[in-house]
VOZA-428162 format. One record per residue (C-alpha): z, x, y; residue in three letters. Coordinates in steps of 0.25 Angstrom, whole numbers, plus 5000, padded with zeros to 4 digits. Layout:
N
ZXYALA/...
END
This chain:
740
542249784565UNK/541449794552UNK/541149644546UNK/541849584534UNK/541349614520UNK/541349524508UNK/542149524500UNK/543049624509UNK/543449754503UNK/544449754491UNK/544349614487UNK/544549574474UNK/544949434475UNK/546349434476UNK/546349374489UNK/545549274486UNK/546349214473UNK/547649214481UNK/547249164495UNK/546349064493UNK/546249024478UNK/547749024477UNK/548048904489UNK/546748834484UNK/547248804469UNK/548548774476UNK/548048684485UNK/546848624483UNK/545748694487UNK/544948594499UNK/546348574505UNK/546648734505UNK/545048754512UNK/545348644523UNK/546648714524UNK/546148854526UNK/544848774536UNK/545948724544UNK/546848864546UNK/545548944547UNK/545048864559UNK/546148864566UNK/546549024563UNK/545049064565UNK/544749134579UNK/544849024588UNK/546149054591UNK/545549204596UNK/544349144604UNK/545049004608UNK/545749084620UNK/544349144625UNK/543749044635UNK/542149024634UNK/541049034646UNK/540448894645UNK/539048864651UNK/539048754664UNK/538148724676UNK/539348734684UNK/539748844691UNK/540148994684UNK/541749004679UNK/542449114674UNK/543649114668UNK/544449234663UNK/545649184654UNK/546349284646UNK/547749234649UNK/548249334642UNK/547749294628UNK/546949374620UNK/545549334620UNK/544949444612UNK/545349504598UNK/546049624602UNK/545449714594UNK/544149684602UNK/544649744616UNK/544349854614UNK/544949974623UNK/545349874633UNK/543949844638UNK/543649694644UNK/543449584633UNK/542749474634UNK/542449344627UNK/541449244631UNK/540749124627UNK/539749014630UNK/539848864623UNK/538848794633UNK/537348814629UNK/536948904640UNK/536449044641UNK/537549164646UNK/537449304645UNK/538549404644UNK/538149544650UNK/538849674649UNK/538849754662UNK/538249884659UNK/538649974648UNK/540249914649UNK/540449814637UNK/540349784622UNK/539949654618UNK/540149584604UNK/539749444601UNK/540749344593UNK/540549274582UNK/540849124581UNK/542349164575UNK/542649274585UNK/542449404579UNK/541449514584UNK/540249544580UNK/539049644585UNK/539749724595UNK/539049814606UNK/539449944612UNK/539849964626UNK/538750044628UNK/537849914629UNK/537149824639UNK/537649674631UNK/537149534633UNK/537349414625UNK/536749264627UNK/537649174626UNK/537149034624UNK/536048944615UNK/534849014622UNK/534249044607UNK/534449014595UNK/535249134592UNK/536149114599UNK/537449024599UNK/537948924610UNK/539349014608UNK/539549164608UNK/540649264611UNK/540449404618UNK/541449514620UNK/541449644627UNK/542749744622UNK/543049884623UNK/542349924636UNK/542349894649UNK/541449824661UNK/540949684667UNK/540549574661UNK/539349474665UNK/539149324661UNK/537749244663UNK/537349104664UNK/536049054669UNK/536648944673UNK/538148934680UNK/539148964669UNK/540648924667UNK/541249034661UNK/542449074653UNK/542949224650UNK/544049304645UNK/544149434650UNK/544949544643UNK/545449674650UNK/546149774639UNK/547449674636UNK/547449604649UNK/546749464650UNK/546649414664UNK/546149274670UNK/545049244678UNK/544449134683UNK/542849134689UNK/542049014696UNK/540649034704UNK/539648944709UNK/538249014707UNK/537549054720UNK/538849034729UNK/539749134736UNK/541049174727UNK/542349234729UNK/543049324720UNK/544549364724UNK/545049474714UNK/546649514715UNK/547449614709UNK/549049584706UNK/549549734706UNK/550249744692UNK/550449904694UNK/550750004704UNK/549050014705UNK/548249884706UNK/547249884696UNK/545849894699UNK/544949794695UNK/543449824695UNK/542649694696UNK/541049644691UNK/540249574701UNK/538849524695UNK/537949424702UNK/537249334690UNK/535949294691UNK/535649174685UNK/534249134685UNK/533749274678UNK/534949304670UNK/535349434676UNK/536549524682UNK/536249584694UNK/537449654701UNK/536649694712UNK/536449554718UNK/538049554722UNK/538349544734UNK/539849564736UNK/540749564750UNK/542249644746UNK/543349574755UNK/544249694753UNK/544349844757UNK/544049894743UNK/542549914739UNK/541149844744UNK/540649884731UNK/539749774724UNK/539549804708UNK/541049864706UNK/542449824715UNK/543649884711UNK/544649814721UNK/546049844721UNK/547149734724UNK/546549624730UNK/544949604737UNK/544149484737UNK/542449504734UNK/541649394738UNK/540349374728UNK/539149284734UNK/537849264723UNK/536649224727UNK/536349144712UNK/537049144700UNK/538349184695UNK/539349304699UNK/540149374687UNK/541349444691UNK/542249504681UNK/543449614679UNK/543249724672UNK/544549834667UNK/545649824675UNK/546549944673UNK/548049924674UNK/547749774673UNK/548549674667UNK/548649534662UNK/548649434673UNK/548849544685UNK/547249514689UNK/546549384696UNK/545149364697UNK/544749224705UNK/543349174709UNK/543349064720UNK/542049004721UNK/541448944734UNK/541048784733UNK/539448804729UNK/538948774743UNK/537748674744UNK/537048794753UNK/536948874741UNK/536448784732UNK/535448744744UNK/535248904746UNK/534848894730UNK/533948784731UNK/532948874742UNK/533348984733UNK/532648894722UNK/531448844730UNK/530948994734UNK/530949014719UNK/530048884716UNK/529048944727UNK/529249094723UNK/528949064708UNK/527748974710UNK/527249084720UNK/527449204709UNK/526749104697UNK/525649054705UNK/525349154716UNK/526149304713UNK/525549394723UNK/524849314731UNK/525249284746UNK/525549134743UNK/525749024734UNK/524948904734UNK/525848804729UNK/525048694725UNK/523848764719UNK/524648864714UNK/523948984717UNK/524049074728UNK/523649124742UNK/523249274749UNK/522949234763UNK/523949354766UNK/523149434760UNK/523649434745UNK/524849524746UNK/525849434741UNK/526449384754UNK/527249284746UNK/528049374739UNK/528249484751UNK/528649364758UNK/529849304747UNK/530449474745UNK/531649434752UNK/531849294747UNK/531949354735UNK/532849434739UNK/533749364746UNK/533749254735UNK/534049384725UNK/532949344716UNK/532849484711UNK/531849474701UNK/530849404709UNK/531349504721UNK/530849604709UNK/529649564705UNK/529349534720UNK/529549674724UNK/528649724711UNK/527549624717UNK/527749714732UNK/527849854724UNK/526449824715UNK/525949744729UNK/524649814734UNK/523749784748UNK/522449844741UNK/522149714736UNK/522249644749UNK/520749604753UNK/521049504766UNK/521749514780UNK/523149464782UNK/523849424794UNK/524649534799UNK/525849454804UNK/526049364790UNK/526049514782UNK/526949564793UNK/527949464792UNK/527649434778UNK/527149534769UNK/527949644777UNK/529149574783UNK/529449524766UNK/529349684763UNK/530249734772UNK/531349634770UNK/531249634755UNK/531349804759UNK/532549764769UNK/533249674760UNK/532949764746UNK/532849894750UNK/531749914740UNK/530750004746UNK/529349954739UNK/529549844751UNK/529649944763UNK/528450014755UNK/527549894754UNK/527749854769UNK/527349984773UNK/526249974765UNK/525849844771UNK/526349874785UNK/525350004784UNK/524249914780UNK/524549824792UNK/524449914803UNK/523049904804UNK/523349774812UNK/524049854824UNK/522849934826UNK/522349844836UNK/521749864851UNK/523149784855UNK/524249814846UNK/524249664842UNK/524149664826UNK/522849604820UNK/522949464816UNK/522449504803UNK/522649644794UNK/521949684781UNK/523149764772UNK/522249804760UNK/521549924759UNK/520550004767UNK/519649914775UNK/519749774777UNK/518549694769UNK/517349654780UNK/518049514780UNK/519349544780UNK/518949664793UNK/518349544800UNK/519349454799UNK/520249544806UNK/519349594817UNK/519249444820UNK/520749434820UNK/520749554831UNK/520149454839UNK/521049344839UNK/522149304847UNK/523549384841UNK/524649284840UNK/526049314846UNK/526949294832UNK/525949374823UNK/526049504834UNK/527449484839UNK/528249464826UNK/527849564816UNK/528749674823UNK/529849654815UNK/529349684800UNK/528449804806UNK/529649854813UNK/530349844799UNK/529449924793UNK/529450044803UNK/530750054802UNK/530950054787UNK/529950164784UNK/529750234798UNK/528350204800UNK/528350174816UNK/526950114816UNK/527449994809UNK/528349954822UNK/527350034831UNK/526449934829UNK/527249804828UNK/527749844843UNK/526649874849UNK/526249724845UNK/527449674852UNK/527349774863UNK/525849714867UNK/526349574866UNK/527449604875UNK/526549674886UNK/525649544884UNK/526749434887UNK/527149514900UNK/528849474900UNK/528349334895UNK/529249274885UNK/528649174877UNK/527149194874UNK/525849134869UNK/525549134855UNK/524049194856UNK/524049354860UNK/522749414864UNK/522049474850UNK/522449594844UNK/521049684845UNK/521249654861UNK/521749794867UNK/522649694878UNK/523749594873UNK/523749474880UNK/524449324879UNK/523449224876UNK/523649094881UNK/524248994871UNK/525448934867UNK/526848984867UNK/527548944854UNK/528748984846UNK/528048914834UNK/526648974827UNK/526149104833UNK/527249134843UNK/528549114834UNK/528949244828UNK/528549314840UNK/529849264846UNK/530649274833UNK/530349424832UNK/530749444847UNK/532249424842UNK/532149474830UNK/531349594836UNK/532649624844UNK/533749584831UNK/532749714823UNK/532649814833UNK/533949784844UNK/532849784855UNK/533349704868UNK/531749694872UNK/531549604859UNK/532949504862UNK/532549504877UNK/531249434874UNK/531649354864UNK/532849294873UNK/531549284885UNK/530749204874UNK/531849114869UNK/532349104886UNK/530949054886UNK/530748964875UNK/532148884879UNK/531448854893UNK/529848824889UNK/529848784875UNK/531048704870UNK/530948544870UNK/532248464867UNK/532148344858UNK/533448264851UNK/532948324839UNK/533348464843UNK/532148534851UNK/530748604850UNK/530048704854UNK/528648674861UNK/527448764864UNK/527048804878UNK/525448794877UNK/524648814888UNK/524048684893UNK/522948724903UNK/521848834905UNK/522848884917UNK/524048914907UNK/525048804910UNK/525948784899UNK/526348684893UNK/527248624881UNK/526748584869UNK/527848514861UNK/527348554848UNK/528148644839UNK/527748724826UNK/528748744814UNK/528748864816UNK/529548874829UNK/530648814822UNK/531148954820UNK/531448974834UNK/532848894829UNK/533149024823UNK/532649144832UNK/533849074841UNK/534849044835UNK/534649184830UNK/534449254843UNK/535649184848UNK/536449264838UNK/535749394839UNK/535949424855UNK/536049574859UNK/537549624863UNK/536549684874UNK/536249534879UNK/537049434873UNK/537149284873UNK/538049204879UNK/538749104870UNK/538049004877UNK/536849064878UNK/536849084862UNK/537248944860UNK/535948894868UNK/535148964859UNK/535848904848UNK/535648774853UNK/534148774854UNK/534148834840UNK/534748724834UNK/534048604843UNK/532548674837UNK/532948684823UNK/533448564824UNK/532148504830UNK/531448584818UNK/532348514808UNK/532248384815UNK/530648394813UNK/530648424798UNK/531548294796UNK/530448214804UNK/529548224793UNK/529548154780UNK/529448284773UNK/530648354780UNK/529748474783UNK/529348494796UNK/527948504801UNK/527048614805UNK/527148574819UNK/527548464827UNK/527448404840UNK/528748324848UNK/528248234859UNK/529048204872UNK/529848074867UNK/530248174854UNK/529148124845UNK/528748214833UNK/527248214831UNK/526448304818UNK/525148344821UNK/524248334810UNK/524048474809UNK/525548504808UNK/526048424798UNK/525948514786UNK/527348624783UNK/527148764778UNK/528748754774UNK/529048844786UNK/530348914787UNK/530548904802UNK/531648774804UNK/532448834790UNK/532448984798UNK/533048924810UNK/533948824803UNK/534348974793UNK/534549044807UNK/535548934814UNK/536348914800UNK/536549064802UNK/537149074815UNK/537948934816UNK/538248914803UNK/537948764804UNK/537348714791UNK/536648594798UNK/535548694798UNK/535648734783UNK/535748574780UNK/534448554789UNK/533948674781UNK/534048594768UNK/533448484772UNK/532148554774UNK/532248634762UNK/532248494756UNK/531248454761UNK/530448574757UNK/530948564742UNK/530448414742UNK/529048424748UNK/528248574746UNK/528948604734UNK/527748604724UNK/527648654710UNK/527248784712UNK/528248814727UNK/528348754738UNK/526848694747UNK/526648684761UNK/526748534766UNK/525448464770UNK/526148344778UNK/527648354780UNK/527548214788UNK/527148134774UNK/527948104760UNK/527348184751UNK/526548294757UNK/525348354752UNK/525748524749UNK/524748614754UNK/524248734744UNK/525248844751UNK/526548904750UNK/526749004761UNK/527549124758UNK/528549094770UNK/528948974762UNK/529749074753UNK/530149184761UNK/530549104774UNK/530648964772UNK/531448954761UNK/532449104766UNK/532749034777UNK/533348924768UNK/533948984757UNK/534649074769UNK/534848944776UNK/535748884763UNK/536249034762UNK/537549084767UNK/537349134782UNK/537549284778UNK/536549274768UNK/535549364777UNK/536249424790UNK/535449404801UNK/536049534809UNK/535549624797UNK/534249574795UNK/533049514805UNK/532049414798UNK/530649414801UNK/529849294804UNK/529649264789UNK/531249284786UNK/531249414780UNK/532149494783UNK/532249644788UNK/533449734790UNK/533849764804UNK/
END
């Protein structure tokens, strides 16, 4: 409307000496002004606005409360043509914003007495801030969308309580709202049929991201308990459904939009929140300690393989490609950090191997560099990923062109030829003894990659790795952890020790994992050999759950023998059986029995892993240890540091999954505790010098599996159990995981 002039047209002070002159000679004059202060308060718009409740800033959880009750909230002449009105208002100091969705809503700010001011069309994209973050603006303020039609979006950066009146045509309807950021949440919509037709209503989902003050509809995940729809951005449900809303961070919106045919009090809208449970907020907690490391990596080492925590400065002893970053792709995913997930991939799309001037190990690229690509590829479906492995993978299959199909230790991916150094360095590898795990667990990611863009030669030359290890072991199960080298035309066992920790571990794990990606009986029959195996030659029972020794030879005629000593990294084995027990062909299935075994020898390992961790002052468990005969623990010198490996979390992730029993998540924390309290540093997270003292020294590194692995298995440990499905997706030996 136009705004008032002064004096109004026609006035000629008539008004004036009868109205107010008038009663003031009568009267007296202060008595009349405090009379006409008294009535003008009391008749002012408070009487409008007084019915309208207000969104209020807390640390507590979101509320919404739609409360109409029939009274009219608005100025009627502000509707509009029956469009959705409404009102809203912020008294507690904190920031809000009000979004439009799309090109849906008008918006008008209101002054301090009510009345509009500054309207907008509909054809706009509005936003107001609602709070004291400048000096412009007041710790109060109205905003009301009239005369068109769509959602509406409320933001807090911090948990908000909220009140609303919503506004439909005529009809004003109640809700009520409450949501515990981060948790699951229910919403039950029914419909009281008030005609011959039900109405329709069309209902807003919109996942609020509180930490970078956006609205990102794609981030909902929505399951529909009905037969209606499975759409996700817009459900029209007729009569009665239920939709259940899980975030991952934040706040979720939900509103009504129009509602034809509907009437005053026909509609009911209730949101039942879950109690907060402590596994979310624990689930946060890694969610925030992968943040501290990935941000000290991006200000102190962007680009660079590594972080070096306590220098802060970085390390290239991959070879400079930024391993650390292909390495976190998924993380980011799976903890829906977006714009870093963004920024990541601009890092991989501008990301050239040109500049690389040394040789790299070609199982850490493998697993690594190419298994990070190809999830980020399996779980995004963007295709500079797939691009980027190919690219790499092509560059890397110089190390399968050797006289026995065993891949060089060692592979030069920059351009042309190697540098003289850098073409010694891997001649000399030539000659060197291949070690099992390097050869025998890389098939999974070079199978991934032949089958996503159709070049064979990816897989060809993975196989041909494993077939030659296979015709060397002879039916043998379990096998040294020392091949004969890879420029040797004949692949032979060399005699050392039988481990499932350092050298020999993922050789096992990808025998299982081999047969869940391809369905191949060949990979499950050796697999269930090996463990057969293992179970009989390997296992020592303590109270404290049971180990697993090496078998080492112990004479120049061969004898073997075994060594009680057991490196971290066999604390997987916990998981690969509890995993297998799960994953049994219908062409050669367990027996109950026979699953539960397995079960029960993955619980008494983790539990001997666990057991160790608590032995040391730190919580964290050694590098290596040794258990004597009488079940005494003994640390070598050499095998008292911690590189904060994953291994213990990924089994105790793996038995949570399948049995549900949250000892292991409890166990779980404690580490992760333990982790916080002693190699958080400044700039990330440090590698332990001595987990047997008080207050241990960090060492100057930050390996990239701290990121990617350690801390995935954790957050998926605090995580619901159907946060990643284990029959959909097969994870490498660095946790990434691929698409079956």
């Amino acid at each position: 409307r136009p705004a008032p002039t002064w004096p109004p047209e026609g006035w000629d002070g008539t008004w004036f000496r009868h109205t107010l002159w008038g009663p003031c000679v009568a009267i007296g004059c202060p008595q009349f002004l405090a009379a006409l202060v008294f009535w003008a308060v009391l008749l002012l718009p408070a009487s409008e606005t007084g019915a309208v409740p207000l969104l209020s800033v807390s640390s507590g959880p979101a509320r919404l409360f739609f409360d109409g009750g029939g009274q009219e909230p608005l100025p009627k002449g502000l509707r509009g043509g029956g469009g959705a009105a409404v009102r809203i208002a912020v008294r507690q100091p904190d920031r809000a914003e009000v979004v439009g969705g799309g090109a849906v809503f008008s918006v008008a700010a209101l002054d301090s007495r009510g009345r509009l001011a500054s309207p907008a069309s509909c054809a706009s994209l509005p936003t107001l801030s609602i709070g004291t973050t400048g000096a412009a603006l007041p710790s109060q303020r109205s905003v009301e969308w009239t005369g068109c039609r769509g959602d509406v979006v409320i933001h807090s950066q911090v948990a908000a309580a909220t009140d609303v009146t919503l506004t439909v045509g005529d009809a004003s309807v109640t809700r009520s709202l409450e949501f515990a950021p981060g948790s699951p949440a229910r919403l039950t919509v029914s419909v009281k049929e008030g005609s011959a037709a039900a109405p329709v209503l069309t209902l807003v989902l919109r996942v609020l991201d509180g930490l970078n003050n956006t609205a990102r509809d794609e981030s909902v995940r929505v399951r529909v308990e009905s037969n209606s729809s499975s759409r996700v951005e817009l459900l029209q449900i007729r009569g009665k459904a239920e939709l259940v809303v899980r975030s991952k961070r934040a706040e979720v919106a939900l509103f009504t939009a129009s509602a034809p045919g509907l009437q005053p009090g026909l509609a009911t809208v209730s949101f039942i929140p879950p109690v907060e449970s402590v596994w979310t907020r624990r689930a946060q907690a890694v969610h925030e300690a992968f943040m501290h490391g990935w941000l000290a990596y991006k200000r102190y080492a962007w680009g660079g393989d590594e972080l070096k925590p306590v220098s802060k400065s970085r390390s290239n002893w991959l070879g400079g490609v930024g391993m650390q970053i292909l390495d976190v792709l998924d993380m980011l995913w799976l903890l829906d950090e977006r714009e870093e997930f963004d920024e990541a991939t601009e890092f991989v799309s501008n990301l050239s191997f040109d500049k690389v001037r040394a040789a790299a190990s070609t199982f850490e690229l493998t697993i690594r560099a190419i298994g990070g690509l190809l999830s980020a590829h399996s779980l995004s479906g963007r295709g500079v990923f797939l691009d980027k492995a190919q690219l790499l993978g092509e560059r890397m299959l110089s190390a399968f062109a050797t006289p026995s199909r065993l891949p060089a230790p060692l592979v030069f991916v920059g351009p042309g030829t190697p540098p003289i150094g850098v073409k010694e360095k891997i001649r000399k590898s030539l000659r060197q003894h291949v070690v099992l795990a390097d050869a025998g667990s890389i098939q999974l990611e070079w199978r991934y990659l032949s089958r996503q863009t159709g070049d064979a030669r990816f897989e060809e030359a993975a196989d041909a790795a494993f077939d030659v290890i296979q015709t060397a072991a002879a039916g043998m199960p379990l096998l040294p952890v020392y091949l004969s080298a890879a420029g040797q035309k004949k692949v032979e066992l060399q005699q050392s020790k039988i481990s499932m920790g350092a050298m020999g571990d993922s050789y096992y794990e990808y025998l299982l994992k081999q047969y869940q990606q391809t369905g191949d009986m060949k990979y499950w029959e050796k697999w269930m050999q090996a463990v057969e195996s293992m179970e009989a030659s390997m296992v020592v029972n303590f109270t404290a759950g049971a180990m697993l020794g090496d078998i080492v030879p112990v004479s120049d005629s061969g004898k073997k023998g075994l060594h009680r000593k057991q490196d971290h990294l066999a604390c997987f084995v916990p998981g690969m059986l509890v995993h297998g027990a799960h994953s049994a062909p219908a062409e050669a299935p367990l027996s109950p029995h026979r699953q539960q075994e397995l079960v029960d020898l993955a619980d008494r390992l983790a539990k001997h892993c666990v057991w160790v961790h608590t032995q040391m002052v730190t919580g964290l468990a050694p590098d290596h240890w040794q258990m004597h005969v009488d079940g005494r623990l003994e640390v070598p010198a050499g095998g008292r540091h911690s590189l904060l490996r994953p291994e213990t979390v990924e089994s105790l992730f793996y038995l949570f999954h399948y049995t549900g029993d949250e000892q292991y998540r409890a166990m779980g924390w404690t580490i992760f505790e333990a982790i916080n309290q002693h190699a958080r540093v400044e700039a990330g997270f440090a590698t332990i010098d001595n987990v047997m003292v008080e207050d241990p020294e960090p060492r100057d590194d930050m390996q990239s599996f701290y990121l990617s692995e350690t801390l995935k298995y954790l957050y998926l440990l605090f995580s619901p159990q159907d946060q990643l499905d284990l029959s959909q997706v097969v994870l490498n030996t660095e946790a990434h995981p691929l698409r079956i």
